[in-house]
C-alpha positions as CSV (number, residue, x, y, z in Angstrom):
1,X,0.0,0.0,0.0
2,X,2.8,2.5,0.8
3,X,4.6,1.6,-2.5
4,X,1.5,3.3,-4.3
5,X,2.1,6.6,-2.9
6,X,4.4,9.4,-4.4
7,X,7.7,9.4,-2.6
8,X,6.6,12.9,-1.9
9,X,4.2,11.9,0.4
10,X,5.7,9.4,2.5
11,X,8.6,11.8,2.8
12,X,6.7,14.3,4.3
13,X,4.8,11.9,6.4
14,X,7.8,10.6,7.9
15,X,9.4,14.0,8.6
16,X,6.3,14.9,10.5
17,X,6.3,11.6,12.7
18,X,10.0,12.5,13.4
19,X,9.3,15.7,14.0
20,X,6.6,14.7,16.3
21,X,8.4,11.8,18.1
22,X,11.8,14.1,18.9
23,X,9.3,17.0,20.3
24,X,7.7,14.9,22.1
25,X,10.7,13.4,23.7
26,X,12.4,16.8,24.4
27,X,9.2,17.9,26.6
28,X,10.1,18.5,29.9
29,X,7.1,18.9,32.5
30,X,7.4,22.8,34.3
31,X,8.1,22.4,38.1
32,X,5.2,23.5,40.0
33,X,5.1,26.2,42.5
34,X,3.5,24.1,45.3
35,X,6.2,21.2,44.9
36,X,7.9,20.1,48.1
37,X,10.9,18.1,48.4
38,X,10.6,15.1,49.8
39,X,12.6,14.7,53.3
40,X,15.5,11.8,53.2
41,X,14.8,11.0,56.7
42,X,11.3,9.8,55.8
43,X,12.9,7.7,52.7
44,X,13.1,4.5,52.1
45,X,17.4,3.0,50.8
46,X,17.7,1.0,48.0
47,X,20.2,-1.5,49.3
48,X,20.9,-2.6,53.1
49,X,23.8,-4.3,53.8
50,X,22.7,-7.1,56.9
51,X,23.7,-10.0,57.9
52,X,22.3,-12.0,55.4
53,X,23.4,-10.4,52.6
54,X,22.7,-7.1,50.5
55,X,18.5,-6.4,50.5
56,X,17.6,-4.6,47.3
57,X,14.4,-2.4,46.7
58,X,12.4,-0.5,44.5
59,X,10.4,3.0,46.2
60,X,10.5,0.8,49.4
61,X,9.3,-2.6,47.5
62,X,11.5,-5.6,48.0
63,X,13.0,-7.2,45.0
64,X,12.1,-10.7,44.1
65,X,15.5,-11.3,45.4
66,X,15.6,-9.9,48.4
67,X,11.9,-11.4,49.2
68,X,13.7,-15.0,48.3
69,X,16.7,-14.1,50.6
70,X,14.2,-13.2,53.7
71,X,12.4,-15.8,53.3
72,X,15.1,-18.6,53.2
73,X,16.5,-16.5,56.6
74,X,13.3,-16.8,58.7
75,X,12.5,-20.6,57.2
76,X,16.0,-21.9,58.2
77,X,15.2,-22.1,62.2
78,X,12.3,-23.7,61.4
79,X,13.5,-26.8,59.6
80,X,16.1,-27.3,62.4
């Protein structure tokens, strides 16, 4: 279907969804007057070095990983 169309065409059609994708891309979001910084006391780390290893998150979420590792930990005692 696109082989029937003048070259002209297509050309300009894909110079347009270029032009569109690289704007939209290069958008950056205005910061907003009322936005407070959130506190790093109040955060939550990415990595914790313990005893049993290194614990991993994501915005305060375990990691598969990390949910495998605790889990073997408190299990262990158990089996004994």
């Amino acid at each position: 279907m696109l082989s029937r169309l003048p070259i002209s065409r297509v050309a300009i059609a894909s110079i347009a969804i270029a032009f569109a994708l690289t704007t939209h891309a290069q958008t950056q979001f205005p910061k907003m007057k009322m936005t407070t910084e959130i506190p790093k006391s109040i955060t939550a780390p990415d990595k914790v070095e313990t005893s049993i290893g290194t614990l991993e998150y994501f915005d305060g979420v375990p990691k598969p990983n990390t949910v495998e590792t605790v889990y073997d930990y408190l299990l262990c005692p158990q089996s004994v």
